[in-house]
C-alpha positions in Angstrom: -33.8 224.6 -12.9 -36.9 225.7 -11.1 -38.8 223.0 -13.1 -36.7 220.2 -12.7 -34.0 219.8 -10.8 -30.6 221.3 -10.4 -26.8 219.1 -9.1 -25.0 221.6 -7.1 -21.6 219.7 -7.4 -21.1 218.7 -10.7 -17.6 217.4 -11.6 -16.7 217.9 -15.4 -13.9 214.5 -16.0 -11.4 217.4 -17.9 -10.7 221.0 -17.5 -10.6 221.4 -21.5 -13.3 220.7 -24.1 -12.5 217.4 -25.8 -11.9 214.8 -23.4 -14.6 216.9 -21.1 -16.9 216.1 -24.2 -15.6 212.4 -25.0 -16.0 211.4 -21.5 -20.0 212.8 -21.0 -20.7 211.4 -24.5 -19.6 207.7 -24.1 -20.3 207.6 -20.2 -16.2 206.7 -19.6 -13.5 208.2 -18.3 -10.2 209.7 -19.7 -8.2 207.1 -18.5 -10.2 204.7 -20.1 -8.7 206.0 -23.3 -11.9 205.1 -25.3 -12.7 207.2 -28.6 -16.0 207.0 -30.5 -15.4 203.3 -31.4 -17.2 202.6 -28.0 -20.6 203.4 -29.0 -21.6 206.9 -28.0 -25.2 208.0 -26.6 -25.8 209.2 -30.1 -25.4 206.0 -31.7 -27.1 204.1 -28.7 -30.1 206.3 -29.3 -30.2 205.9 -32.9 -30.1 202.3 -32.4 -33.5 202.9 -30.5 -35.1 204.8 -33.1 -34.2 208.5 -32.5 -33.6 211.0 -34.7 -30.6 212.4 -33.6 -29.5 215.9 -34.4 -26.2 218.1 -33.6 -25.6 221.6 -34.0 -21.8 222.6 -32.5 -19.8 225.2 -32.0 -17.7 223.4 -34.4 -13.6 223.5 -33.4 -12.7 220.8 -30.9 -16.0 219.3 -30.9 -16.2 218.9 -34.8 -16.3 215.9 -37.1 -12.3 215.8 -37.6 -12.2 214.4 -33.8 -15.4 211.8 -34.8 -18.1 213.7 -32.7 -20.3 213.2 -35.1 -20.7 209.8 -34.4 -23.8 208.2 -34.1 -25.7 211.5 -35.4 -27.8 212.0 -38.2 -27.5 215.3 -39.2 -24.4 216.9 -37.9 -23.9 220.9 -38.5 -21.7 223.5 -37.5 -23.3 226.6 -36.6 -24.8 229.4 -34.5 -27.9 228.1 -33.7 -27.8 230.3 -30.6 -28.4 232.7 -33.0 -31.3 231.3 -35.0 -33.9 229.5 -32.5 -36.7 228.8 -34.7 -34.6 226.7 -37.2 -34.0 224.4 -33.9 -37.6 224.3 -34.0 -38.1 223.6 -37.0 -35.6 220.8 -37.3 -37.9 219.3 -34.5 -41.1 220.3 -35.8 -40.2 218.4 -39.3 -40.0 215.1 -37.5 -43.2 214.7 -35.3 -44.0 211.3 -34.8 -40.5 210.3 -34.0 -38.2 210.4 -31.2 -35.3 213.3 -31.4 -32.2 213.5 -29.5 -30.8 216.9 -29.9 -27.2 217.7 -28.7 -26.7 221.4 -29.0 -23.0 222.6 -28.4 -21.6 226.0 -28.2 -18.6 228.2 -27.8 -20.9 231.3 -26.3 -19.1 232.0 -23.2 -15.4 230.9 -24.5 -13.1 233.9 -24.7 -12.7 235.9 -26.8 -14.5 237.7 -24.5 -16.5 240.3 -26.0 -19.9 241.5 -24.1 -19.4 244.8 -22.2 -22.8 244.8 -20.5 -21.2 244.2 -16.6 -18.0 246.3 -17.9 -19.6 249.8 -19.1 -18.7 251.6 -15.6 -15.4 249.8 -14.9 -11.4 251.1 -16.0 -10.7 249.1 -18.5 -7.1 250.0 -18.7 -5.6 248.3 -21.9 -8.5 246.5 -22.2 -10.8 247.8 -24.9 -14.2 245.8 -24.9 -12.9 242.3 -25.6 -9.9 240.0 -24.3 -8.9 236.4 -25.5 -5.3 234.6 -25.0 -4.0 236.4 -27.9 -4.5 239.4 -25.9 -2.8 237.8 -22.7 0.1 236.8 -24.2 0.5 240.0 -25.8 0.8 241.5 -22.3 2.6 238.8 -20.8 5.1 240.1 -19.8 4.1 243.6 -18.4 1.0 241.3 -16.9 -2.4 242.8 -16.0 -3.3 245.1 -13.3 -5.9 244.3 -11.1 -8.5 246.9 -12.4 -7.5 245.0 -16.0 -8.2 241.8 -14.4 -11.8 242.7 -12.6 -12.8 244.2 -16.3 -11.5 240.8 -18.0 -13.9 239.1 -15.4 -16.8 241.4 -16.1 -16.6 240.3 -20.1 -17.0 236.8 -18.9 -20.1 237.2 -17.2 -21.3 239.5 -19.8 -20.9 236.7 -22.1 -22.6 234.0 -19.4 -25.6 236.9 -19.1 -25.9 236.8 -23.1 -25.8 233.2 -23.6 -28.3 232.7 -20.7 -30.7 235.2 -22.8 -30.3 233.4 -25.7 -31.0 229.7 -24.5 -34.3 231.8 -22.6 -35.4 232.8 -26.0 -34.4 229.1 -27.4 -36.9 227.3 -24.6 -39.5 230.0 -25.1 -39.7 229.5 -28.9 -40.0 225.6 -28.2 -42.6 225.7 -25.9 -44.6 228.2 -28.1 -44.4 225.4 -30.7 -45.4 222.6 -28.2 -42.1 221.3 -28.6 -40.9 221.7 -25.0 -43.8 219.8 -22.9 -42.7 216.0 -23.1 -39.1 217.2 -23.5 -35.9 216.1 -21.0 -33.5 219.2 -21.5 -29.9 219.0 -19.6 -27.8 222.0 -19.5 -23.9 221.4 -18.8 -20.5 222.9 -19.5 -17.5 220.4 -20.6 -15.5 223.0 -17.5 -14.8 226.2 -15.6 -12.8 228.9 -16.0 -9.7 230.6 -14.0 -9.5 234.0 -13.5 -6.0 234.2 -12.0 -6.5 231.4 -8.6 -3.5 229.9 -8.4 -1.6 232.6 -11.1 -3.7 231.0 -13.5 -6.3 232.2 -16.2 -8.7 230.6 -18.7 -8.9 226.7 -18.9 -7.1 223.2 -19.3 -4.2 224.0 -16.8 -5.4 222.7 -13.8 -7.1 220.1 -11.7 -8.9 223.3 -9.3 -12.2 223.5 -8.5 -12.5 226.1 -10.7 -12.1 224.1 -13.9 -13.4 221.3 -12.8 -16.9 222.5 -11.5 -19.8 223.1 -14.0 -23.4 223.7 -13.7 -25.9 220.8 -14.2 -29.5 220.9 -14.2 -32.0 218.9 -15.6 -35.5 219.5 -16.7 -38.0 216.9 -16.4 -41.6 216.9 -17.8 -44.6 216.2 -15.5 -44.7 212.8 -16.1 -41.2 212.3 -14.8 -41.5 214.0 -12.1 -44.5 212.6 -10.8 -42.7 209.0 -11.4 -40.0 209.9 -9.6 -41.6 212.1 -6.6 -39.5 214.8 -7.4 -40.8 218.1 -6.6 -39.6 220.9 -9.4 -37.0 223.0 -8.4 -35.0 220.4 -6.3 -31.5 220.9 -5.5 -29.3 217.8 -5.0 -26.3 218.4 -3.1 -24.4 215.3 -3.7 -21.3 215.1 -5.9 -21.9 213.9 -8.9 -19.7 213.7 -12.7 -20.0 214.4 -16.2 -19.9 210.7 -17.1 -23.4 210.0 -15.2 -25.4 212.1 -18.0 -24.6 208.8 -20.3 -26.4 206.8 -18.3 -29.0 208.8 -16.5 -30.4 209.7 -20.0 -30.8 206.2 -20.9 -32.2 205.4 -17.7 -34.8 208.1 -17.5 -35.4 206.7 -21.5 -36.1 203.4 -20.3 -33.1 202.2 -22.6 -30.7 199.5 -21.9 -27.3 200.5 -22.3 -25.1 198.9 -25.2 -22.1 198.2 -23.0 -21.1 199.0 -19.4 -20.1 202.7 -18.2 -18.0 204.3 -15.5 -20.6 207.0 -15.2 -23.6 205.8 -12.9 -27.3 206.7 -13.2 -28.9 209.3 -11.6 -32.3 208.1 -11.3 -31.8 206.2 -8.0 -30.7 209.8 -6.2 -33.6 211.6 -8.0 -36.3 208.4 -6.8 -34.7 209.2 -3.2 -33.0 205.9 -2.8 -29.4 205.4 -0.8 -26.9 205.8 -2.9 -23.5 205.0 -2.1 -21.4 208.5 -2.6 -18.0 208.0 -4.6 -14.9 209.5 -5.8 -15.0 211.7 -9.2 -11.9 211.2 -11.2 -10.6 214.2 -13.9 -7.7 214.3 -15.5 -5.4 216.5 -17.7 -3.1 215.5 -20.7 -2.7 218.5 -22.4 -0.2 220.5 -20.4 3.2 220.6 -21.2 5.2 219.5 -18.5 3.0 218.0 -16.1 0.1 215.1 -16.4 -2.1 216.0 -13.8 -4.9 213.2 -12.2 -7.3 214.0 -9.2 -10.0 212.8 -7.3 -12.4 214.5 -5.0 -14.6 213.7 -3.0 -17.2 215.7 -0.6 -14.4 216.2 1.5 -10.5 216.2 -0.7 -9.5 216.5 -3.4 -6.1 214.9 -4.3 -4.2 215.7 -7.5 -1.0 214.1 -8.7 1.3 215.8 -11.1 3.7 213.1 -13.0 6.1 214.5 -15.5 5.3 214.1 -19.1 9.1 213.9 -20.3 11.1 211.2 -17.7 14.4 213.3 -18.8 13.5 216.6 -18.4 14.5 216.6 -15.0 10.8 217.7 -12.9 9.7 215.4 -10.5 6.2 214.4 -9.9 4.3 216.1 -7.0 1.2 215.6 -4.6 -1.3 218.2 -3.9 -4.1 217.4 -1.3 -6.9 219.7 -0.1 -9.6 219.7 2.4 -12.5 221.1 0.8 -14.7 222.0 3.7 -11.5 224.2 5.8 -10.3 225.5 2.2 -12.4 225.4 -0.5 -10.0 227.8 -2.3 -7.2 224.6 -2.4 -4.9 227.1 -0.6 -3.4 225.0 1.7 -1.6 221.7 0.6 -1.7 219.3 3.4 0.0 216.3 1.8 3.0 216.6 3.8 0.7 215.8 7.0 -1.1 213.9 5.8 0.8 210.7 4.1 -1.6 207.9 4.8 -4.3 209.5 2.7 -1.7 210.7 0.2 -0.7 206.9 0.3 -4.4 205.5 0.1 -5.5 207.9 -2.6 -2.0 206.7 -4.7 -2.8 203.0 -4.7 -6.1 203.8 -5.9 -4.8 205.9 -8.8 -2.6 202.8 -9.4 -4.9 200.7 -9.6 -6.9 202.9 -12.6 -3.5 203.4 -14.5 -3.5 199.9 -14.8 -6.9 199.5 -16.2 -6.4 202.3 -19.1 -6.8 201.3 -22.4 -3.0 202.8 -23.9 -2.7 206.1 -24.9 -5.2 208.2 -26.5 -3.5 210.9 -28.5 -4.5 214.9 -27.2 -2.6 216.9 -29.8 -3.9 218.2 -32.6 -3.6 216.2 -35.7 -1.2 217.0 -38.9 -3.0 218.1 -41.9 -6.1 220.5 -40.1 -8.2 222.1 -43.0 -7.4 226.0 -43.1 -11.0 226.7 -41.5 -10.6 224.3 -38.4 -7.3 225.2 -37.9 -8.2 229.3 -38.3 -11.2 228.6 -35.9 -8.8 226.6 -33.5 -6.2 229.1 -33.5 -9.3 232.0 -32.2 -10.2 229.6 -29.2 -6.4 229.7 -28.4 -6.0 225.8 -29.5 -3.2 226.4 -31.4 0.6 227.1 -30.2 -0.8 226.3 -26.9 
């Protein structure tokens, strides 16, 4: 962050990994329903001449759900753990262009770093918690010295995985691999820790799954191209979907096709740019299927029942950001014309999506997938 610049409102398009990850890697929305058939940023930049490298956490971001589209060499691993191999992936192809996409599950419970945690109760809790441990206690719930310990694993985990990437950077730029480089760092979402009597991920349409960090580190060149002075903070909203196209712009690449996301470079260069509405989206929840926008200002969420006979009925949430950032108070009751405006709009993308792009897991999961699934609380969920 200090040496580029750093988006203080990033919107991530899904609170849960895969459509979070389809939707940054092809530039599109959920809605649009498009897989990997519409030609991902890996395949755009191998079209171009890159070398183009993946190392993933595996699980919902593995080659069964086609991420490895477009890529090269595609591994699952913990390259967190093992720096100088990213290095020397890199090193063994001077002379050519790489795109590396680097993926992992670091700071996804189970949580298990105890660093922030040492000096609190810890209750039941004994130095790790993941959903199997939640619904374990369901019942009984947690207190609320068990919750501020579950918290205190997360950012122990955070801490740890912030370390690690340290030592990743510092091992490139001991190699000379880091100079020339554009590094963005992301998250496909946030997490919940109990707003809204919820906890974890891919629940919601809150801030706090929606919200994730994006910075993006430029190299002198760049930055002098663009007048941007290292360490910028940019305050407008922005979305997941813009990396697509940002990356190719900064690249100097035409895009294959067009893209909902929009480039970044104009904000970057200083130039007026129009501000918009994110969209995100959630298909994954059992009763309800949840779409929002936000803006700088609202956010608007609309819950429509996922089974017409099961007797729920759809419902409107609507939430001034600046007076309640916490989405506390609901105001679409006094508020129907923006409740009305904010519909038609939604409308209006329902009727450009593409037919239904299937969320659940597929039949027939190989024993490891599924086993490594079924520890990031994927399956029976």
């Amino acid at each position: 962050a200090a040496a580029g610049v750093r988006f203080a409102t990033a919107v991530a398009q899904s609170p849960w990994t895969r459509p979070s990850h389809r939707s940054m890697l092809t530039g599109l929305y959920p809605i649009a329903r498009a897989g990997f058939d519409r030609r991902p940023l890996a395949l755009v930049l191998w079209r171009n001449g890159y070398r183009t490298t993946a190392r993933t956490g595996g699980g919902q971001v593995g080659a069964r759900f086609r991420f490895q589209t477009g890529f090269e060499f595609y591994r699952v691993e913990d390259w967190l753990a093992s720096p100088e191999r990213v290095a020397d992936r890199l090193e063994a192809g001077r002379g050519r262009d790489d795109f590396l996409f680097l993926h992992t599950f670091a700071t996804h419970d189970p949580y298990t770093d105890t660093r922030f945690a040492e000096n609190l109760p810890p209750g039941r809790i004994r130095g790790q918690f993941s959903v199997r441990d939640r619904e374990g206690w369901a019942r009984a719930g947690l207190t609320d010295e068990e919750k501020t310990y579950v918290e205190a694993l997360y950012d122990g985990g955070v801490a740890a995985a912030d370390e690690r990437l340290g030592t990743l950077f510092e091992t490139l730029d001991r190699r000379g691999l880091l100079a020339d480089a554009i590094v963005i760092v992301t998250s496909d979402h946030g997490e919940a820790f109990w707003e809204h009597g919820t906890w974890r991920h891919g629940t919601t349409l809150y801030d706090h799954q929606l919200l994730v960090p994006l910075l993006l580190r430029l190299p002198d060149r760049l930055l002098r191209r663009l007048d941007v002075e290292p360490g910028t903070v940019v305050d407008r909203q922005v979305e997941l979907i813009d990396v697509y196209p940002t990356l190719l712009d900064l690249l100097d690449i035409e895009s294959e096709r067009e893209v909902q996301g929009r480039s970044l470079v104009p904000l970057l260069a200083g130039e007026p740019v129009p501000p918009r509405r994110a969209y995100a989206e959630n298909t994954n929840h059992a009763t309800y299927e949840r779409k929002a926008f936000r803006t700088g200002r609202y956010k608007f969420v609309y819950s429509m029942p996922r089974d017409a006979d099961s007797g729920a009925a759809p419902y409107v949430e609507l939430y001034d950001l600046e007076r309640d950032p916490g989405e506390r108070v609901n105001l679409a009751e006094t508020s129907p014309d923006v409740v009305r405006r904010e519909l038609e709009r939604l409308e209006v993308m329902l009727a450009g999506a593409r037919g239904a792009l299937e969320e659940e897991l597929p039949e027939g999961l190989d024993a490891d997938l599924e086993e490594r699934l079924r520890a990031l609380g994927y399956v029976g969920n």
